[in-house]
C-alpha positions as CSV (number, residue, x, y, z in Angstrom):
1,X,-91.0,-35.2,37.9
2,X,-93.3,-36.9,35.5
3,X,-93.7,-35.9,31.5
4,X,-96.6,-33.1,32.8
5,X,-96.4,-31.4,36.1
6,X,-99.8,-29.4,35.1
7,X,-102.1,-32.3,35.0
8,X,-103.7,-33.8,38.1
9,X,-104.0,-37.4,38.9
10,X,-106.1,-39.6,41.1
11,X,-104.6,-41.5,43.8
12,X,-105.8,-44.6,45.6
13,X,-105.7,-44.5,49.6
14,X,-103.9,-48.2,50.1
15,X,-102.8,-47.5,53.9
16,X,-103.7,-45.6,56.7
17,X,-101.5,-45.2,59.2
18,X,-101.8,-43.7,62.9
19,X,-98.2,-42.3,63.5
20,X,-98.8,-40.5,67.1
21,X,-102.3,-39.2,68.4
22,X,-103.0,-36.4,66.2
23,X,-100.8,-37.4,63.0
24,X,-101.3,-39.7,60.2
25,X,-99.8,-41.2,56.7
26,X,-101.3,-41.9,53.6
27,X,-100.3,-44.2,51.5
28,X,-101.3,-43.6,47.8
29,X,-100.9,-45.5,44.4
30,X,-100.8,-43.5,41.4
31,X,-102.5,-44.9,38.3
32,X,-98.9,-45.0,37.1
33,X,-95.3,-44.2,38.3
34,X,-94.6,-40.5,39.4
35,X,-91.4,-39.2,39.7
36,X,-90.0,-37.2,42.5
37,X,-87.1,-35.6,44.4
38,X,-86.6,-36.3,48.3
39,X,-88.1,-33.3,50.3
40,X,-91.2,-32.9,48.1
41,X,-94.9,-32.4,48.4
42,X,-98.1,-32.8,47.4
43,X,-101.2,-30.8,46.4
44,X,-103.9,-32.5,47.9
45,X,-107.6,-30.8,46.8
46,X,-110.2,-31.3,49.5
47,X,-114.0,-30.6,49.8
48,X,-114.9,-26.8,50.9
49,X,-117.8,-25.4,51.6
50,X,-117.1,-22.6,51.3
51,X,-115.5,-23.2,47.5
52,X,-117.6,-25.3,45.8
53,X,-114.8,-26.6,43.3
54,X,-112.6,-27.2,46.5
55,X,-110.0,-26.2,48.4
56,X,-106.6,-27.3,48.6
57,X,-103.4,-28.4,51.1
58,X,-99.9,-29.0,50.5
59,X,-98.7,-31.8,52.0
60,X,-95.0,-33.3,52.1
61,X,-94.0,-36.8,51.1
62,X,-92.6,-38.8,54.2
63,X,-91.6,-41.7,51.7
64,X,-88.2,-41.8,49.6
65,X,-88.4,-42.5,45.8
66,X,-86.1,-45.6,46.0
67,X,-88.3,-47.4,48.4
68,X,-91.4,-48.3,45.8
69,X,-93.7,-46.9,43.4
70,X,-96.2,-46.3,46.3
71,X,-96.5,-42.9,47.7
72,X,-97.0,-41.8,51.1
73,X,-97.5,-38.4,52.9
74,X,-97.9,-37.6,56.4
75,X,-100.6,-35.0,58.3
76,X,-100.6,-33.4,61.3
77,X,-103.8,-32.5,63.0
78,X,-103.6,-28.6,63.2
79,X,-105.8,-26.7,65.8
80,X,-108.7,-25.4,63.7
81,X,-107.1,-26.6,61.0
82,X,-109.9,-27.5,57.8
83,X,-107.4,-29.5,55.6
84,X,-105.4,-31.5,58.6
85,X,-108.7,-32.5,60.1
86,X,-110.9,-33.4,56.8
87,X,-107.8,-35.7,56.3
88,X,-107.6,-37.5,59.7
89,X,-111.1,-37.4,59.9
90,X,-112.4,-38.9,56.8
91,X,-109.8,-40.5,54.3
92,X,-109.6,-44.3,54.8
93,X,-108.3,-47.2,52.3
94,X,-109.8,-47.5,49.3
95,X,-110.6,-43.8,49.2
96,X,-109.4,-42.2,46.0
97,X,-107.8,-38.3,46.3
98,X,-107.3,-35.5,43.7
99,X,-103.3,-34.3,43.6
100,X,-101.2,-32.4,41.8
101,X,-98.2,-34.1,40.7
102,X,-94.9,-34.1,43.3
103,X,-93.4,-30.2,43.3
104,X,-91.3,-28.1,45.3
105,X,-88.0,-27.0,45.6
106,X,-86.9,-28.0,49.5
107,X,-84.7,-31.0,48.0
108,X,-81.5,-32.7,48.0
109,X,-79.7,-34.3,45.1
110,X,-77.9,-36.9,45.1
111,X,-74.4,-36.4,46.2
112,X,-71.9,-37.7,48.9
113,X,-72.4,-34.8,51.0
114,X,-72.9,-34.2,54.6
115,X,-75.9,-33.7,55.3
116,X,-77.3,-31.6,58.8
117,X,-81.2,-31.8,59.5
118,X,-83.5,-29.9,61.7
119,X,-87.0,-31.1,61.8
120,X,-89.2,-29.6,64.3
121,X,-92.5,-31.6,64.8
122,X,-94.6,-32.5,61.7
123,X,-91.2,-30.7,59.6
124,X,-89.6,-34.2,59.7
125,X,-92.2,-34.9,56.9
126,X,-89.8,-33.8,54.1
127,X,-86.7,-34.4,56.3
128,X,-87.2,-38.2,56.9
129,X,-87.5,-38.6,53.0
130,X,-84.2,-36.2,52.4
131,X,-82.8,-38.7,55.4
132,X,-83.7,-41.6,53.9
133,X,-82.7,-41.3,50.5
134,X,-79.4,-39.8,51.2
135,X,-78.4,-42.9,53.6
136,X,-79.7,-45.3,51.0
137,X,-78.0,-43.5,47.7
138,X,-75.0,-41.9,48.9
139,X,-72.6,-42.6,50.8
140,X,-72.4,-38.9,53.3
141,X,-72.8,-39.0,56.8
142,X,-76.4,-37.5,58.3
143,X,-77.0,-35.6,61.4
144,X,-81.0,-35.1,62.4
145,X,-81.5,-32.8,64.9
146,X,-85.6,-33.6,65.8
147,X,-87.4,-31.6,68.2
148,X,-90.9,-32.5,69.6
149,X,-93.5,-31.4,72.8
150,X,-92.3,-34.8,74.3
151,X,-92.0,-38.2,73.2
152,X,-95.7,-39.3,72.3
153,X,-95.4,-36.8,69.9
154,X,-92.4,-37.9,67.9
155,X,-93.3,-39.0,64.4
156,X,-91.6,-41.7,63.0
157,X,-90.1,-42.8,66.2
158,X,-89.5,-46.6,65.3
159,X,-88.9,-45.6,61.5
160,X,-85.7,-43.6,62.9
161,X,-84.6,-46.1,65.4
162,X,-84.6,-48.6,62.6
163,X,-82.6,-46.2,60.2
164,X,-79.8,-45.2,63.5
165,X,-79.5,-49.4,64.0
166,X,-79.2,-49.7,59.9
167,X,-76.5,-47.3,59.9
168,X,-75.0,-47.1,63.3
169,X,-71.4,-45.0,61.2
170,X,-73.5,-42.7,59.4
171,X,-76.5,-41.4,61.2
172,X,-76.8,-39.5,64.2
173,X,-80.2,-38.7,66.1
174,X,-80.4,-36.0,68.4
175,X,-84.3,-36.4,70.3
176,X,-84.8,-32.8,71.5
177,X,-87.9,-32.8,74.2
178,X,-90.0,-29.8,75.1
179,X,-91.2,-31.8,78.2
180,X,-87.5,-32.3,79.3
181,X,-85.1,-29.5,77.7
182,X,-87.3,-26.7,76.9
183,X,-87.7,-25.1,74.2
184,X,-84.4,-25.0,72.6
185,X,-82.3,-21.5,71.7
186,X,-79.8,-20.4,69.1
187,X,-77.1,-21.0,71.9
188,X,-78.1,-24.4,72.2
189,X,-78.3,-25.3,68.8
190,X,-74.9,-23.7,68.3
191,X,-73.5,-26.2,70.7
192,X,-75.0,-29.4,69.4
193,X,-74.1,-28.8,65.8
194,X,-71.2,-26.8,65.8
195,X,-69.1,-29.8,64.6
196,X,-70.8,-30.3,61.5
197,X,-70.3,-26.9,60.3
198,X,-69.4,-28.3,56.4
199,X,-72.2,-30.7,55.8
200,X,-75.3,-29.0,53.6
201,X,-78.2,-27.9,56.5
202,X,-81.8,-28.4,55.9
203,X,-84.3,-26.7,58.2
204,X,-88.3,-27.2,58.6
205,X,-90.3,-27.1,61.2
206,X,-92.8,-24.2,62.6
207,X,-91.7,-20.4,61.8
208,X,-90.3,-20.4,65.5
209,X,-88.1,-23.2,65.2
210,X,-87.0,-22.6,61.8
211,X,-85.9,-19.0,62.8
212,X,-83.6,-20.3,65.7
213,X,-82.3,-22.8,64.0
214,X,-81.6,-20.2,60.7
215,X,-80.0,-17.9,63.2
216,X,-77.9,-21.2,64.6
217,X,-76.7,-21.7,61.3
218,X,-75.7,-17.9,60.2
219,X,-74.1,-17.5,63.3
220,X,-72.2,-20.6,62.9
221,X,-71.1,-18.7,59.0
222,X,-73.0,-21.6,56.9
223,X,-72.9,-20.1,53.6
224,X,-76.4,-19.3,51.6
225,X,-75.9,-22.4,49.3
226,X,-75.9,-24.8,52.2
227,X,-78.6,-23.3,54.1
228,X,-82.4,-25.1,53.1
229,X,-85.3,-24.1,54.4
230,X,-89.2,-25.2,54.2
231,X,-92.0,-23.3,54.7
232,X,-95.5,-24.8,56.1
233,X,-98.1,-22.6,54.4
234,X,-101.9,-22.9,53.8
235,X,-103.3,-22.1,50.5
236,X,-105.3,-19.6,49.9
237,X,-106.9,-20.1,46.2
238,X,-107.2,-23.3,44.4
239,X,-105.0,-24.8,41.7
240,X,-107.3,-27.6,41.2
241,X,-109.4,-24.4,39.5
242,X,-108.3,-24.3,35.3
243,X,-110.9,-21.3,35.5
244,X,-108.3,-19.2,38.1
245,X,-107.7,-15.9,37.0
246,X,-104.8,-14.2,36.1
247,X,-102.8,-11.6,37.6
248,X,-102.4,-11.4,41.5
249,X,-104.5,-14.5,42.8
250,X,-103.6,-14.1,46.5
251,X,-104.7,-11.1,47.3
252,X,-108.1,-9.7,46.7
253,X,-107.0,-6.5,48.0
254,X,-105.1,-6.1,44.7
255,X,-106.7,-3.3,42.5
256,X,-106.8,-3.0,38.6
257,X,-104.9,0.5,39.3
258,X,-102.2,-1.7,41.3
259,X,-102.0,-4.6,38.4
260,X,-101.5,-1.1,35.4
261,X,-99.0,1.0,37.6
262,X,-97.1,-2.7,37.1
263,X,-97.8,-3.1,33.3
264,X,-96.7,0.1,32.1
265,X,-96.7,-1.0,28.4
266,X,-100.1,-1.4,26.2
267,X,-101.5,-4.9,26.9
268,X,-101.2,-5.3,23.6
269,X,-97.3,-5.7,23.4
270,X,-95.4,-8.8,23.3
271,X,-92.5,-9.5,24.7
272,X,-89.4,-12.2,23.8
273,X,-88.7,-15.1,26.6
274,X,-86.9,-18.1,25.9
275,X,-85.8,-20.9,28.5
276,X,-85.8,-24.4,28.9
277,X,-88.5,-26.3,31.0
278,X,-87.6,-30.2,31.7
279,X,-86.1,-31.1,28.5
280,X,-88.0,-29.0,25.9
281,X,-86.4,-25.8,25.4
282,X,-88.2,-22.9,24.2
283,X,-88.0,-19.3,22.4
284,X,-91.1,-17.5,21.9
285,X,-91.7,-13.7,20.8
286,X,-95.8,-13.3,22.0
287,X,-95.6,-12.9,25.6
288,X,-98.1,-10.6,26.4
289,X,-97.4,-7.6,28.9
290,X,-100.8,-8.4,30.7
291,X,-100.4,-12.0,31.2
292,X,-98.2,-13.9,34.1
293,X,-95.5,-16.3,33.1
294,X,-96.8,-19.1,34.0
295,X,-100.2,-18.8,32.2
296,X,-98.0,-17.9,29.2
297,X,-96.2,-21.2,29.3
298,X,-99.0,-23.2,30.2
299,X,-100.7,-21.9,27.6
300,X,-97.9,-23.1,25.3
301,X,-98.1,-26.6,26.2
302,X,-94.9,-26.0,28.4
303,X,-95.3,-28.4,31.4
304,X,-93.8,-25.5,33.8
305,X,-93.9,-26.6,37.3
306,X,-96.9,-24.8,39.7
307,X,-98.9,-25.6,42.9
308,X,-100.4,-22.7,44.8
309,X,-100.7,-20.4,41.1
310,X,-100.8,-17.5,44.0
311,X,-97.7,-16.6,45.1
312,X,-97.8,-18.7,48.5
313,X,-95.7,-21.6,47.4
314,X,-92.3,-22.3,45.6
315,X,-93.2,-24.2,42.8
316,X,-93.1,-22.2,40.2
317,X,-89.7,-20.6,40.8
318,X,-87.1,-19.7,38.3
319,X,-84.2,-18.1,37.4
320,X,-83.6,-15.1,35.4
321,X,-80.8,-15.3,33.4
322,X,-81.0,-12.5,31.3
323,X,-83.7,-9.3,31.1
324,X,-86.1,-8.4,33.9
325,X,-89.8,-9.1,35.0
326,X,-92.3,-7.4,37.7
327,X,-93.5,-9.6,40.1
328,X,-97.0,-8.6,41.1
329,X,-97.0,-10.1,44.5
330,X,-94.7,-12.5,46.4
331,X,-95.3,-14.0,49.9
332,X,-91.8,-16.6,49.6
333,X,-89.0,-15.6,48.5
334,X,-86.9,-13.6,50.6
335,X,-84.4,-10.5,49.9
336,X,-82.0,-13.5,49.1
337,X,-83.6,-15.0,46.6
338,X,-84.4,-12.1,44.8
339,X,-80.8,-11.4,44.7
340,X,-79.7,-14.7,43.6
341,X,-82.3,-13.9,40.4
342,X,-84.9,-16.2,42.0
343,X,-88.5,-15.3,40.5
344,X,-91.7,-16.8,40.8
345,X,-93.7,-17.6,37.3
346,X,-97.2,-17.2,38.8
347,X,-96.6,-13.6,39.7
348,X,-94.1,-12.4,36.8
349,X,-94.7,-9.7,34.2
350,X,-92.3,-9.2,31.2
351,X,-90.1,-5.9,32.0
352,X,-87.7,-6.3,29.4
353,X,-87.4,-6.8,25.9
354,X,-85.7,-10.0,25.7
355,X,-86.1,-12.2,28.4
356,X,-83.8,-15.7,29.1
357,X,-84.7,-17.9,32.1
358,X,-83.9,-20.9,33.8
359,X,-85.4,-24.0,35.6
360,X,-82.6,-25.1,36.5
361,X,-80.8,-24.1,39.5
């Protein structure tokens, strides 16, 4: 990522292009170079009416980082969707957008692995950069399994044909049609990937489709640390919003008695966290027992990664390496995670003494 995740920048609209009836790219120059990992997204803030400092939309990047300095993201018109449709309806060249520097955690790095996609619909967003980047850079063979209502609806189509006729050895496309095959089932996945049961799977798509092909791949005894999965969600609060306060911010359900049965210690105690965020390690001694992580390291000039600040996006994830914190809400991280020490900075309060984390991972 770039020298400071926490600071938004302005991008230019330099292309618009119509990819199927109802989706679109953006193409977008940054005033200067940002840095990103294949499968990431964007923060996009749009106009609300109904917030008058915005709302905003996370939206994944379709280009690959090796291909130019240029940015591009794709959107897909959602039924009643604010975001989707402000996009499609009203960004055009020379249009400039507020954006949150690239984030997320649905990524590959580059190895010579095998690599197994599933992309259902507007999921081969983040899938077609993982794709491209991995055929480019390494030297693994990629399967993309790509499901779609029918064939006017396949994003990308002459993108991919190019890719399978650019490396005829080393990719394999399986089209999966609604219109023709039906929806498809756990069975059925099973069947078409069960040969690829070593490469490293990466799954996103709508919760249906990501839930069949999940089960495909537990069935077929993928282990957790080659099992990726995305997760489309729409953001409730706005990052773009320095003035967002602290505590739970996705939920205004959450009481004051709910946020003190949490901090059990005086708000006035501090607590020890130490860690490493990019390249700047720290190891401070003030972190307040009333005040989230992330706030805390912001505060500190720490350039820790966020989007949503509300619990509804990835992120801000870490790892705890030593201690314990109390996460005061959580709508992403699944039993899993949690196990594997997986925490989420915009939701953590210190529960330990001496805390150790880690951004790596």
């Amino acid at each position: 990522m770039g020298s400071n995740v926490t600071e938004s920048v302005e991008l230019r609209v330099v292309d618009v292009i119509e990819e199927t009836s109802d989706a679109k790219s953006f193409v977008l120059e940054a005033p200067s170079s940002l840095s990103y990992r294949p499968g990431q997204f964007l923060t996009i803030e749009v106009p609300s009416d109904s917030n008058a400092g915005g709302a905003a939309r996370c939206y994944s990047l379709s280009s690959a980082p090796h291909e130019s300095d240029l940015l591009k993201i794709t959107v897909k018109r959602v039924r009643d969707g604010y975001g989707s449709n402000w996009m499609c309806d009203n960004v055009e060249v020379g249009h400039t957008l507020k954006a949150l520097p690239p984030s997320g955690l649905f990524t590959s790095r580059q190895t010579s692995s095998d690599l197994l996609l599933f992309a259902g619909g507007s999921g081969i967003t983040p899938v077609v950069s993982i794709a491209k980047s991995a055929l480019a850079l390494d030297s693994g063979d990629v399967v993309l399994f790509y499901a779609n209502r029918n064939e006017a609806s396949v994003i990308f189509a002459g993108e991919l044909s190019e890719l399978a006729a650019k490396y005829p050895d080393r990719l394999l496309i399986v089209h999966w049609l609604e219109s023709v095959q039906g929806i498809p089932t756990v069975t059925q996945l099973k069947n078409v990937v069960r040969h690829f049961s070593s490469y490293d799977a990466y799954v996103c798509g709508p919760a249906p489709f990501m839930a069949t092909a999940l089960t495909a791949l537990d069935q077929l005894g993928f282990p957790r640390e080659r099992k990726h999965h995305e997760r489309f969600i729409s953001l409730d609060g706005n990052p773009f919003d320095t003035n967002v306060a602290a505590y739970k911010r996705n939920s205004s359900e959450t009481s004051i008695e709910a946020i003190d049965s949490i901090v059990s210690e005086p708000p006035t105690r501090s607590f020890r966290v130490s860690g490493k965020v990019g390249d700047v390690s720290f190891d401070h001694n003030d972190w307040p027992s009333d005040q989230v992580l992330l706030d805390f390291l912001l505060e500190k000039k720490l350039a820790a990664p966020f989007s949503c600040r509300s619990g509804e996006c990835s992120s801000c994830t870490y790892r705890i390496v030593e201690g314990a914190v109390n996460m005061i809400g959580n709508d992403v991280l699944d039993d899993e995670d949690l196990n594997d020490g997986l925490r989420l900075a915009c939701q953590s309060l210190p529960d330990t003494d001496e805390i150790s984390i880690s951004y790596d991972f």
